[in-house]
C-alpha positions, 0 to 999 in steps of 0.5 A: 907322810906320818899323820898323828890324829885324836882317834874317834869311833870313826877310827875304831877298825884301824885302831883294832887290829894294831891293839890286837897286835899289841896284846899279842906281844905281851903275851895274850891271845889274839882276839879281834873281838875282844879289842874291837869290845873293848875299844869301842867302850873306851871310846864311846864311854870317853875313858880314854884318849887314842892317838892313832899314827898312820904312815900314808894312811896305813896305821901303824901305831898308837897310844892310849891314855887314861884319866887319874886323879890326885887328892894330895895335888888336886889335879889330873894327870894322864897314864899313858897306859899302851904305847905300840908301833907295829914292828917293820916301823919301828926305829923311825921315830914314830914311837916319839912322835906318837908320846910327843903328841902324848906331851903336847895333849896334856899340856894342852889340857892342863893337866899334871903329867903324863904316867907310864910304868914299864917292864925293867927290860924294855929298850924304849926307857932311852926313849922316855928319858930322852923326852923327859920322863923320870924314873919314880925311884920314890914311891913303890907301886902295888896291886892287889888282883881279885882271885 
């Protein structure tokens, strides 16, 4: 049975490996201690919300979601910043269900919407579309990286 559960500090070590996985797909190094860092921040500081989903208690996917802030609106939204299902669950659904509850958060906590950029290849845009989501064709993003 899949649970869906607002992650807690108490759920910092299933969380970690399933984040390590998550940036080893997009190409960075495996590091366990650095995700296991970088979690317990997020979590302990409050910066961001998890939604960890588990398949009869085997963790299988998450999503992260951090805070923003528009002046013009003068409201909050949310950025649904990494989204993950490990790969031998994928096609069952649980991607949705995880930004479902994403949905359901934000509209519990009043909030604008939920953002999320993607790669221009990445299959999951059916997905978001399929719940929803609009592409921006709008606005043009930028960043400029020190260094």
């Amino acid at each position: 049975m899949l649970t869906i559960t607002h992650a807690r500090i108490e759920d910092l070590e299933s969380i970690v490996p399933l984040f390590n996985a998550y940036r080893v797909f997009y190409e960075q190094e495996s590091d366990l201690e650095l995700a296991r860092h970088f979690l317990s921040n997020r979590l302990l500081k409050e910066e961001s919300i998890i939604f960890l989903a588990k398949e009869d208690d085997k963790p299988v996917g998450f999503t992260q979601l951090y805070k923003t802030f528009s002046s013009v609106s003068a409201q909050h939204s949310w950025i649904l910043n990494d989204l993950f299902t490990l790969s031998e669950f994928r096609g069952r659904g649980i991607g949705e269900k995880i930004l479902k509850r994403a949905q359901k958060f934000a509209v519990d906590d009043d909030a604008k919407g939920l953002a999320l950029e993607t790669a221009k290849d990445n299959p999951a845009h059916k997905l978001y579309e399929k719940l929803g989501w609009r592409k921006d064709t709008d606005y043009l993003h930028y960043f400029w990286k020190i260094g």
